[in-house]
Residue frames as qw, qx, qy, qz and C-alpha x, y, z in Angstrom:
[[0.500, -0.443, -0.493, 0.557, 155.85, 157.21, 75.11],
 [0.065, -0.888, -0.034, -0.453, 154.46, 160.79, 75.92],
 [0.645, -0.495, -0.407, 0.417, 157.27, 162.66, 78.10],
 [0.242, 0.885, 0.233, 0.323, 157.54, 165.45, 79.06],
 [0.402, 0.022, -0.405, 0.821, 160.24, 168.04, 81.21],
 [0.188, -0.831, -0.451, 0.266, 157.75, 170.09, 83.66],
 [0.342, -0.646, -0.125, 0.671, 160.31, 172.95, 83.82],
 [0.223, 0.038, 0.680, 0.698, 161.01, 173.14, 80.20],
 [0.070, -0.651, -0.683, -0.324, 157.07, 173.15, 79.20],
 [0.326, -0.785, -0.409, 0.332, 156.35, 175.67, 82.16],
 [0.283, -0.404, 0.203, 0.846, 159.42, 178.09, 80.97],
 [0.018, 0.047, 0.572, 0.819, 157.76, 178.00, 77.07],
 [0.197, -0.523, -0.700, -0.444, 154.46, 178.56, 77.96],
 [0.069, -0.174, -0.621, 0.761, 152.92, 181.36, 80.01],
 [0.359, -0.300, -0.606, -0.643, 149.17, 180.34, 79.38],
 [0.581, -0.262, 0.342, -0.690, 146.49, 180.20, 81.75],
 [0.816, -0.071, 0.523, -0.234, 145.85, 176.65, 80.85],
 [0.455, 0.517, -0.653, -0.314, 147.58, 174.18, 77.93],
 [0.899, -0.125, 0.403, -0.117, 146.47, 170.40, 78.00],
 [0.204, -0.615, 0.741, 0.177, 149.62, 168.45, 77.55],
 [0.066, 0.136, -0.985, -0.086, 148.28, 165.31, 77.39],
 [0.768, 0.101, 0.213, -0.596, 144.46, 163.32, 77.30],
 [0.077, 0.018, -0.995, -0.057, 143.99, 159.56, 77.62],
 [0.403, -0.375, -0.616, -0.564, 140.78, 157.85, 78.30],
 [0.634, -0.381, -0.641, 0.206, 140.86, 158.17, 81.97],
 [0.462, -0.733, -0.236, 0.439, 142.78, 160.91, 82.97],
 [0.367, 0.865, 0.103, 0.326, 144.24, 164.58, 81.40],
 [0.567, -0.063, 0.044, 0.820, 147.84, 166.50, 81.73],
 [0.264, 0.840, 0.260, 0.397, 147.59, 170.03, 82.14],
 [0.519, -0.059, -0.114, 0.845, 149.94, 172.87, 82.78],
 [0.105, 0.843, 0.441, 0.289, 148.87, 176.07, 84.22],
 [0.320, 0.099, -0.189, 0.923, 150.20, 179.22, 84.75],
 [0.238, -0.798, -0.547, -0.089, 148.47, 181.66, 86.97],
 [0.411, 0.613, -0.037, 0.674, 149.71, 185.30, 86.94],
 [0.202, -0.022, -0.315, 0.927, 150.96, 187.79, 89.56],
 [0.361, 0.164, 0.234, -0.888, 147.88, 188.60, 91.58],
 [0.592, 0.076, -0.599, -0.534, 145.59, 185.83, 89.72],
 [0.454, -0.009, 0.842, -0.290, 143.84, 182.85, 90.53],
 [0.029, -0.193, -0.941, -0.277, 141.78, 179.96, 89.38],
 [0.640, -0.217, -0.172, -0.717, 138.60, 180.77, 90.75],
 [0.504, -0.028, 0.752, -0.425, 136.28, 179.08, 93.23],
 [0.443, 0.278, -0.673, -0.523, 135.48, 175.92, 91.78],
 [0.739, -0.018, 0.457, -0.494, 133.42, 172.47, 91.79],
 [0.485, 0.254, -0.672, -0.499, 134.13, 169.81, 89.51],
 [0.828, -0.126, 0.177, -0.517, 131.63, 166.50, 90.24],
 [0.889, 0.418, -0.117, -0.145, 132.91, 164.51, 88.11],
 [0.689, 0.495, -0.370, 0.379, 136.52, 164.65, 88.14],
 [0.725, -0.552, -0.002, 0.411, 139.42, 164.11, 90.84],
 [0.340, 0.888, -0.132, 0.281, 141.92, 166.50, 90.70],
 [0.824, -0.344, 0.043, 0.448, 145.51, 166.23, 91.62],
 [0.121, 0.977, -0.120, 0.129, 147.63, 169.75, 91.52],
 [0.740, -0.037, 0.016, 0.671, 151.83, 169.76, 91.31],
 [0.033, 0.998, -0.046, 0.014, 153.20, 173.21, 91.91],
 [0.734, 0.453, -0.040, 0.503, 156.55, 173.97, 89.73],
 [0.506, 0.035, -0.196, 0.839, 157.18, 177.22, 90.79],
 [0.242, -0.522, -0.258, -0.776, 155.81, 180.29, 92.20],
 [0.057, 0.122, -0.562, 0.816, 153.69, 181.02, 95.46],
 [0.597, -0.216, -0.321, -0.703, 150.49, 180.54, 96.50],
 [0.337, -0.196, 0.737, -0.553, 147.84, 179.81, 98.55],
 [0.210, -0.027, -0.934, -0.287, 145.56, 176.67, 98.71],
 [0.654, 0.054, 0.391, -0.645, 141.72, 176.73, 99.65],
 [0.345, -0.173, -0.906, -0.172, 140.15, 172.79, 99.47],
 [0.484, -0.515, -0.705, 0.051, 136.93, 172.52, 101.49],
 [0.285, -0.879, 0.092, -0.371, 137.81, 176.07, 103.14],
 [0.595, -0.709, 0.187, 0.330, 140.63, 175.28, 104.79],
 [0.273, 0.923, -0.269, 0.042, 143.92, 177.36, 103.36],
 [0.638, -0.573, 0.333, 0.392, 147.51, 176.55, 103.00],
 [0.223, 0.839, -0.320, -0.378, 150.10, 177.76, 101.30],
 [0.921, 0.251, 0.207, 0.215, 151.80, 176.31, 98.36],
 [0.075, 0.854, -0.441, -0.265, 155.24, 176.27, 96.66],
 [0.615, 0.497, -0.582, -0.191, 157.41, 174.37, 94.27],
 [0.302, 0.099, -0.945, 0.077, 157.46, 170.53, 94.74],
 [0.324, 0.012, 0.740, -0.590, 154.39, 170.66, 96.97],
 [0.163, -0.341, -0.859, -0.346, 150.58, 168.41, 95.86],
 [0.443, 0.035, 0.556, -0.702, 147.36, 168.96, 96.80],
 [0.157, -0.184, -0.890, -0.387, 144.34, 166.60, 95.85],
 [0.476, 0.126, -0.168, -0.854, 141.22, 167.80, 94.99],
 [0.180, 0.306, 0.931, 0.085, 138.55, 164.93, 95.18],
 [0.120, -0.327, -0.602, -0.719, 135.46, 165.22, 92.92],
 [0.410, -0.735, -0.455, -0.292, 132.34, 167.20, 94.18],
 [0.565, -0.578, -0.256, 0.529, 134.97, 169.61, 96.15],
 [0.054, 0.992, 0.094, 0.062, 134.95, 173.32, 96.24],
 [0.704, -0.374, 0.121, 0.592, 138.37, 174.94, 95.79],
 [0.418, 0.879, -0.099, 0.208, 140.96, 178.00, 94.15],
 [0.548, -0.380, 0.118, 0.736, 144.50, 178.60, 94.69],
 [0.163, 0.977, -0.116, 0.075, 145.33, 182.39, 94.00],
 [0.705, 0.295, -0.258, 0.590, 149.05, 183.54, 93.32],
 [0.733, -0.554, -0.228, 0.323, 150.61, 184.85, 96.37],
 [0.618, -0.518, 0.264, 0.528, 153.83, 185.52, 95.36],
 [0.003, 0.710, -0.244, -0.661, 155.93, 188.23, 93.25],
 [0.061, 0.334, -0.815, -0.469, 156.34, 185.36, 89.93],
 [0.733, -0.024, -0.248, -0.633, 153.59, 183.63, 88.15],
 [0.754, -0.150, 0.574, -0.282, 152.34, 180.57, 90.10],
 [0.744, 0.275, -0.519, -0.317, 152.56, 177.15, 87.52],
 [0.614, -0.209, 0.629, -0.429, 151.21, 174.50, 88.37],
 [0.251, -0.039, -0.876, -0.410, 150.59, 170.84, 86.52],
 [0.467, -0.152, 0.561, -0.666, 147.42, 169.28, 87.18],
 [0.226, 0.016, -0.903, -0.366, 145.98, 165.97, 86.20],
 [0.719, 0.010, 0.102, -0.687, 141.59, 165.41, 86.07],
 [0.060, -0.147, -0.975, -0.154, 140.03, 161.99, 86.20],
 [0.560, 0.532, 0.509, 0.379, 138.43, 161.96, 83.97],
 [0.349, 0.129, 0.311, 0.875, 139.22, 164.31, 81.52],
 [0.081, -0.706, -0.418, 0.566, 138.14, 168.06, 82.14],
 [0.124, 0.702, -0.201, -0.672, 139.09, 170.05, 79.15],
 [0.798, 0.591, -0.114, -0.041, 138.89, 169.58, 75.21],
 [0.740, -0.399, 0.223, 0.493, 142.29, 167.89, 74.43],
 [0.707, -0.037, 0.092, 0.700, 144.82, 169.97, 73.38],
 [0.079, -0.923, -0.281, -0.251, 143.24, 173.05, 74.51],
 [0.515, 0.100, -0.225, 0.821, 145.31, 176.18, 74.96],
 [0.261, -0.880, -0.396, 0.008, 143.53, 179.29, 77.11],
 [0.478, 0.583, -0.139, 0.643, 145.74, 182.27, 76.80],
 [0.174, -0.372, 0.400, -0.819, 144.13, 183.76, 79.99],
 [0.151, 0.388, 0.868, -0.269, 141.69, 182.61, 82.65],
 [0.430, 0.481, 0.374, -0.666, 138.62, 185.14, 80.73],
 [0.550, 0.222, -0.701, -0.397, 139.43, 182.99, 77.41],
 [0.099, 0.085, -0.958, 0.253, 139.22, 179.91, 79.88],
 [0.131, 0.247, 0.348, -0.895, 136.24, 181.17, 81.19],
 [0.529, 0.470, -0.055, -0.705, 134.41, 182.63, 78.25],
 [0.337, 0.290, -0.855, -0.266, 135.02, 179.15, 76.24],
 [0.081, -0.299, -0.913, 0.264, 134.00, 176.40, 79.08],
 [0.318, 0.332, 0.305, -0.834, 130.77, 179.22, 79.20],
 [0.511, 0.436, -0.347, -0.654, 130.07, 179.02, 75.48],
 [0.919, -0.071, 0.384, -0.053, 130.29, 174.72, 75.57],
 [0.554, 0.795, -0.248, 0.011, 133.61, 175.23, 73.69],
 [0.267, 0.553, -0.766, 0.189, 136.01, 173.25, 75.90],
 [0.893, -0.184, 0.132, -0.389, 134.23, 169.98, 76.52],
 [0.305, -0.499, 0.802, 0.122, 136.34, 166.66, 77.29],
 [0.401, 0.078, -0.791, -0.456, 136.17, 163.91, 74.82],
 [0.688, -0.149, 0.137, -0.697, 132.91, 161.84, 75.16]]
């Protein structure tokens, strides 16, 4: 049984991205997203996306429309939708998020988002095939 405490993991890690967990369907990942940061506008075709926000502030763009986020709140992300959530608020934003299919090599850690970045550029954080 893979389990995990959110708050726990989120306190000992303050990475930009840290996959928890990869199955053959869907991926675990935990991200932290600093003071004044964001994901980036994104697109993933392929993959649903389903976002859990631990703690922290922040705002949601899905399809261009905005709302804020905070702890305990979801958003879903269907595949072949444009989106970023940026931190808002004074403490670093962390968020879980889970891809169907898998989006990231498993058990990839990204210290920042311009490792995160400069990897997924270089074809260095590919999900299992």
């Amino acid at each position: 049984m893979e389990h995990f405490s959110i708050a726990t993991v989120a306190e000992q890690s303050a990475d930009f991205r840290r996959v928890l967990w990869t199955g053959e369907h869907t991926q675990l990942v935990i991200m932290t997203i600093p003071v004044g940061g964001e994901i980036g506008v994104e697109k993933h075709d392929e993959n649903d996306q389903i976002l859990t926000f631990v703690s922290g502030a922040g705002e949601a763009t899905v399809s261009g429309k905005k709302k804020a986020v905070g702890a305990g709140d979801l958003v879903v992300v269907p595949a072949g939708t444009t989106h970023n959530f940026v931190n808002t608020g004074p403490n670093p934003l962390v968020l879980t998020t889970v891809y169907g299919p898998p989006d990231h090599a498993p058990g990839a850690v990204h210290a920042t988002k311009q490792e995160a970045d400069a990897l997924e550029e270089a074809g260095k954080d590919e999900p299992p095939s």
